[in-house]
N, C-alpha and C positions, 0 to 999 in steps of 0.2 A: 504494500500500500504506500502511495508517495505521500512524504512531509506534509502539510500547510504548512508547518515553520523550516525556512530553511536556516543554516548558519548562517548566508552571508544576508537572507530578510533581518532576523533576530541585530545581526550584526550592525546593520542600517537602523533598524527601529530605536537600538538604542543610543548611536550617534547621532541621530536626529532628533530626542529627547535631550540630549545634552546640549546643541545646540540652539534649541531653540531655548531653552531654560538661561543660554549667556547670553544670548545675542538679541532675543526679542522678547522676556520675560525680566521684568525687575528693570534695575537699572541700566541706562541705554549704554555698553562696551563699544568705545570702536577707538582708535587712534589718532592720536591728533597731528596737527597738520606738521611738518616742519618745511613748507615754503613748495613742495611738491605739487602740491593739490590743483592751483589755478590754471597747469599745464594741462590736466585733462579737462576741467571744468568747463576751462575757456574755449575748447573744442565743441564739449557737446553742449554746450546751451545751462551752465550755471554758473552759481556765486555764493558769495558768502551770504546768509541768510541778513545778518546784523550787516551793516556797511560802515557802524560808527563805531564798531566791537575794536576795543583796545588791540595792541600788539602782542601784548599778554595775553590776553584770553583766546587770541585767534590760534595764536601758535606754539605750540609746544607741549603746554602744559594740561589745554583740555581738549576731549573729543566734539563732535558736533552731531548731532542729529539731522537737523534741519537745513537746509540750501534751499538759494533763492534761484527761480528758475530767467533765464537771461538770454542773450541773442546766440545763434553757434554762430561755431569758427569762429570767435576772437582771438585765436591763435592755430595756429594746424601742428598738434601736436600727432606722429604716425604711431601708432599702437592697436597690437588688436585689443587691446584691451576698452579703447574706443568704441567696441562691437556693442559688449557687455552693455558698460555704461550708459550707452542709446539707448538699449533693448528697455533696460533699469528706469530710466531717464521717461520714456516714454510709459511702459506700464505705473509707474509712480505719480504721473498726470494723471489715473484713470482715477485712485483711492483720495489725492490729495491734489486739486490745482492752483494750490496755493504756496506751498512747498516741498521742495523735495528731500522725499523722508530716504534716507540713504540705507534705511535696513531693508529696503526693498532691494537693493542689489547686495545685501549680505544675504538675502534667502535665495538671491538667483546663485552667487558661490557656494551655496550650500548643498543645494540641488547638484550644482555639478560633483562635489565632495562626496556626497552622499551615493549619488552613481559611479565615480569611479570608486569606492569604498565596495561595494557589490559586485562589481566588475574584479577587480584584485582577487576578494575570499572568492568569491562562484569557482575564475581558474585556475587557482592556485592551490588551493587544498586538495589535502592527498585524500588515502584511503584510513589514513590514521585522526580517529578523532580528536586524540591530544591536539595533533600538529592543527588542523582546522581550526580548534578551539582557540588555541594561545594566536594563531592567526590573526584572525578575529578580534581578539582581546587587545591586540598589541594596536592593532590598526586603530579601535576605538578609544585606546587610552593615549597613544603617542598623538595621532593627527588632528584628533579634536582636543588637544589644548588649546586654554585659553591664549596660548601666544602664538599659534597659530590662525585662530578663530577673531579672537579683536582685529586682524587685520580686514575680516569681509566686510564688518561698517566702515570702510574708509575709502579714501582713494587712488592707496597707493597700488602700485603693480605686483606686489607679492603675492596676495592670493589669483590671482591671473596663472603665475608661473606655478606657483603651488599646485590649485585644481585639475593644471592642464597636464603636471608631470607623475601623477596618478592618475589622470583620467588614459593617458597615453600610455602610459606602462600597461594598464586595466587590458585597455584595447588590443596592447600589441600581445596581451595572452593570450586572450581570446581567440584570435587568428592564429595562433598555435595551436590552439583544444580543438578546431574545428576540421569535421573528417574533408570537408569540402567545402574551403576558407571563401567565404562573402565577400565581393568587389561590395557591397555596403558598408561592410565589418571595416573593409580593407580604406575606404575614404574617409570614412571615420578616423581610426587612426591617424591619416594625414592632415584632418584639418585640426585635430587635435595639437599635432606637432604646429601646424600654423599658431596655432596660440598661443602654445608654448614660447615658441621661435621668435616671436617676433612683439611679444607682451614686454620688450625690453630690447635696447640695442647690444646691449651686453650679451644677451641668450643665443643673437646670433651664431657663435657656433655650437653651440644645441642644436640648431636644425641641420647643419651637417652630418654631424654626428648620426641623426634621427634619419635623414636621407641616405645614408650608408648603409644600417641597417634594415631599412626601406629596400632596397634593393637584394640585401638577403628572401625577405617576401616575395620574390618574383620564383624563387625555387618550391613553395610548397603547393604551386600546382601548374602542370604542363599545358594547361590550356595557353594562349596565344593574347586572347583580349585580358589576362591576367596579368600576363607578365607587362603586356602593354602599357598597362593602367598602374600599376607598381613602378616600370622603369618612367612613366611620366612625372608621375606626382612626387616620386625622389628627387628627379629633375628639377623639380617647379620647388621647391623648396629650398634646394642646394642655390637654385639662381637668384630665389628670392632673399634667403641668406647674403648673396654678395652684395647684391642691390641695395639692401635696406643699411647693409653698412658704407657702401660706396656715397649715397646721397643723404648720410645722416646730416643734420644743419651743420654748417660749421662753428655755428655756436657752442653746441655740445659738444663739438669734438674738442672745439677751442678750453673749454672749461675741463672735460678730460685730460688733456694736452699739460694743460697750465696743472692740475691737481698730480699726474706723476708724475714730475719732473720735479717741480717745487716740493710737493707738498709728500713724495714719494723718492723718487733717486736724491736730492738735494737733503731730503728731512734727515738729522743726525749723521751726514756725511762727515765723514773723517777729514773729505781732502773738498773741497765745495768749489774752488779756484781749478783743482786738476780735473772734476768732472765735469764743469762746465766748457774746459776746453779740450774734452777730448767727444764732448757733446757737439764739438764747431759751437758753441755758445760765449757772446763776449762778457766779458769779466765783470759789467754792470749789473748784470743782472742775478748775480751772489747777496745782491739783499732783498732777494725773493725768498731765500733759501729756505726750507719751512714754513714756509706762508701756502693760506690756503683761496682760493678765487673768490671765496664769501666774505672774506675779512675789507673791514675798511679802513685799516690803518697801513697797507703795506706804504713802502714809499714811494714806486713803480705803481701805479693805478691798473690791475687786469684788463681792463678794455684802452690803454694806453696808446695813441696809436703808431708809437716806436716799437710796441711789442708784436706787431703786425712780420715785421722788416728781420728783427732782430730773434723771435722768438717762432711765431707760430707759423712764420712759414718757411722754419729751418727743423723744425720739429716734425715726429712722424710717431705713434706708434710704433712701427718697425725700427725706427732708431733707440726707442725704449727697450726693446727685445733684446738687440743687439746687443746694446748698453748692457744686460744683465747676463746675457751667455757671454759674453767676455770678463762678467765679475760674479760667477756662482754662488760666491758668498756673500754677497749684500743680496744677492737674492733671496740668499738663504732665512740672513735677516729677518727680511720684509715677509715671507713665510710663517718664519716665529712668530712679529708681529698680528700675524693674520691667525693662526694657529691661536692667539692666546686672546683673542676677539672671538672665535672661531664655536663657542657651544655657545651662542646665545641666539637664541630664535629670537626673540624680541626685540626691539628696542627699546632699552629703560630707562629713555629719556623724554620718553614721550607718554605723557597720559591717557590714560583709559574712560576714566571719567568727563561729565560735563559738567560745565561749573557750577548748574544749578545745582548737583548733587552737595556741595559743601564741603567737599575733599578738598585735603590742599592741593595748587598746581603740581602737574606731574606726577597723582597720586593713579600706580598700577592695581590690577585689579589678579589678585591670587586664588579666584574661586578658580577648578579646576587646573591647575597650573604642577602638578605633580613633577610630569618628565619634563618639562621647561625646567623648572627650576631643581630637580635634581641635576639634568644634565649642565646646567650653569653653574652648580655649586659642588660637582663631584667628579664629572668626566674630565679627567686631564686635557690641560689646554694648552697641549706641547705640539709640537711638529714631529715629533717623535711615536707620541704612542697612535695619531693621525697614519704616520706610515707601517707602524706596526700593525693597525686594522687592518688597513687596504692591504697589505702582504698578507695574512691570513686569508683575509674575504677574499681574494685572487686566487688563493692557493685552491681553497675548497671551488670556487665555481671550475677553477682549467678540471680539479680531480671529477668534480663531474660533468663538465664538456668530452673527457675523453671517455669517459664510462657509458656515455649516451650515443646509439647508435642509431636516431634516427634524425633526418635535418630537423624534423619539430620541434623535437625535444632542445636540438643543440642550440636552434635561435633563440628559443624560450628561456636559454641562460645564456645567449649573447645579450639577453635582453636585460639581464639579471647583471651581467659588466656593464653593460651601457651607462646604467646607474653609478656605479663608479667612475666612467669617464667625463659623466655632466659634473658629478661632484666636483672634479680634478679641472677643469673649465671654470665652476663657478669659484673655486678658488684661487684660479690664479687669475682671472680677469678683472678683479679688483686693483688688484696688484699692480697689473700692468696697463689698466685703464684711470685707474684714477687713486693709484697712488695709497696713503694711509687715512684717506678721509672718511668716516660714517662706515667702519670696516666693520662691525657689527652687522651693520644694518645690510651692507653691501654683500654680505657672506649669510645671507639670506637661502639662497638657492644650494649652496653647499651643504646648511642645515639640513632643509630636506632631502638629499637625497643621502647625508651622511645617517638621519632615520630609516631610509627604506634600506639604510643597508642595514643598522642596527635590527631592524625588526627581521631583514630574512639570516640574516647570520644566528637570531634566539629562533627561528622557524628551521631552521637545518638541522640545528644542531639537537633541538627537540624532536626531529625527525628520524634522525640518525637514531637518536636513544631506544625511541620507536620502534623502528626496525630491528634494531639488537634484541629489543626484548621480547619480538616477534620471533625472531631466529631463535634465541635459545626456548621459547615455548614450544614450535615444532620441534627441536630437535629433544625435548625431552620425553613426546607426545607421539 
């Protein structure tokens, strides 16, 4: 007789009790602004609700509820996160056309959290009920935290990357379990990766990555309009990947530029004179040195327009890179540094609260917050025990890539490295894009996926145990 209750329903039923109990029950949770917000606002048609709300209250220290609805395109900021937002933006006009209540697009990331949370347990659990179970458990205790979750009231782009890089894992199992994988199943996944990809200019190489793997999927069925529709849409995503990098503003790349250089190769340099000239950079420009593009005291003004001539169009990314494979160990450095920012989901600079609540500025909200804040206050926050994970977690995925003999099984744990290779991206593109600024904040997506390894390296290994003690039952039986 089949279930009504399955594990991964049960599974959902009760992450979606938790969420709706933080996010639209009691007190309003979401994140407050730190100067992000008006880039997507001003796209799709909002504003600040107050217009005469202090500089205090707007930012930093409390969340918002409410937004004033306003004209689009006041600025063309590219994101798919832009999608969302509209969708949000517009259903939000239906319930209130007076403001817009912003937990209406915390219940649309929910929704998607919630389906890729069903998608994962559905195909991913084995035959071992333990392993299902702890699945399960782990998925509903780690990814609905609160430091997770405060982010779907806001505006920032974190939960975008978040929903999408479980909604995309979800998917790309899927299409492994399937005896006869779905060109539906299968453009799913891609637009998924679209979301992923391109919910940030930083994720850009995510979709790489994502399109490479993409083309593995052209092997697990012979049909022709299969492979066709796999080798396109890898395509279309790998191009779309150059493009969105190629034409980003040169504002941002300018504020990128200026943040690792100053505020990253410059910041605590031993020698600041010898790398600015082996940077081809003149020697004026050493009292930038640790200064970051927001600051208003440098002596050099960042929109300067000597810094046009002198700086940013002698500057490259690629010159950064360089810079750093011919000095490993400041590289290495700036790793440490990242590594020891490196377990904080959150940022805890930013409050949770609104101000009506009567909390002081900047007051976090620790209902539900278990594995945030263990893992902020216990997981070492070295570079070291970082590589010593990933050496582990590699070990066991190659020992069962080479045990698995059929292509299913082998993508379905290429899929399982993948996740370590976004992690190893989101780590270093901080780094190399913008330097030691907001490294918390910015080692966001490293978070996540350095959980989904957390959570299958306790699912293996509870698997393993599984199994043994399946083996020695038969063989005593």
């Amino acid at each position: 007789m089949r279930r009504l209750v399955t594990l991964e329903l049960a599974a959902v039923v009760a992450a979606a009790c938790i969420a709706i109990y933080l996010l639209f029950i009691g007190p309003f949770i979401g994140v407050a602004d730190n100067g992000d917000f008006l880039r997507i606002m001003g796209t799709v048609g909002l504003n600040y609700y107050d217009a005469l709300e202090s500089y205090e209250d707007r930012f930093f220290g409390f969340a918002h509820a409410n937004f004033a609805y306003d004209s689009f395109f006041r600025g063309a900021y590219v994101s798919t996160q832009i999608i969302l937002v509209f969708i949000a933006r517009f259903a939000g006009m239906i319930f209130n056309g007076d403001a817009f209540d912003i937990r209406v697009l915390g219940a649309l990331y929910t929704l998607l959290l919630l389906a890729a949370a069903y998608l994962i347990i559905k195909y991913n659990k084995t035959e071992s009920r333990v392993t299902g179970f702890i699945l399960a458990a782990c998925i509903v205790f780690v990814f609905c935290d609160i430091a997770y979750l405060a982010y779907f009231n806001s505006f920032f782009g974190e939960p975008v990357s978040f929903v999408f890089m479980l909604m995309t894992f979800g998917l790309g199992l899927w299409l492994t379990k399937q005896e006869r994988p779905s060109n539906k199943v299968l453009v799913l996944f891609f637009v998924s990766v679209l979301f992923l990809s391109f919910s940030k200019i930083q994720n850009a190489p995510i979709g790489v990555a994502f399109a490479l793997i993409g083309l593995r999927y052209m092997s697990l069925k012979r049909d022709w309009k299969w492979r066709r529709l796999a080798m396109w849409c890898s395509a279309g995503i790998f191009l779309i990947a150059v493009v969105m990098y190629v034409t980003a503003p040169k504002e941002l790349k300018h504020i990128n530029l200026y943040q690792t250089v100053f505020f990253g190769i410059l910041n605590d340099s031993p020698d600041v004179l010898g790398d600015l000239e082996e940077l081809g950079l003149p020697e004026r420009l050493s009292v930038l040195a640790g200064t970051n593009y927001f600051q208003t005291d440098t002596v050099i003004k960042q929109d300067d327009p000597s810094l046009k001539a002198d700086f940013y169009d002698r500057m490259s990314h690629t010159d950064v890179l360089l810079f750093y494979l011919k000095h490993p160990g400041r590289l290495i450095d700036k790793m440490e540094y990242a590594a020891s920012n490196g377990m904080s989901i959150r940022p805890y600079y930013l409050g949770n609260y609104e101000k009506s609540e009567g909390k002081p500025s900047g007051t976090l909200s620790l209902t539900y917050s278990t594995w945030s804040e263990f893992k902020n206050k216990y997981v070492p926050k070295s570079l070291l025990f970082i590589v010593i994970f990933y050496v582990l977690y590699y070990v066991a995925a190659l020992f069962e890539y080479l045990r698995r003999p059929t292509v299913r099984e082998r993508i379905a744990i290429e899929l399982f490295m993948l996740i370590g290779l976004v992690g190893i991206f989101s780590f270093l593109v901080p780094i190399l894009g913008d330097g030691q600024a907001d490294m918390g904040k910015h080692l966001f997506m490293f978070n996540v996926c350095l959980d989904m390894m957390f959570v299958t390296a306790l699912v293996w290994v509870v698997y393993q145990l599984a199994s043994l003690k399946r083996s020695r039952r038969s063989y005593y039986y």
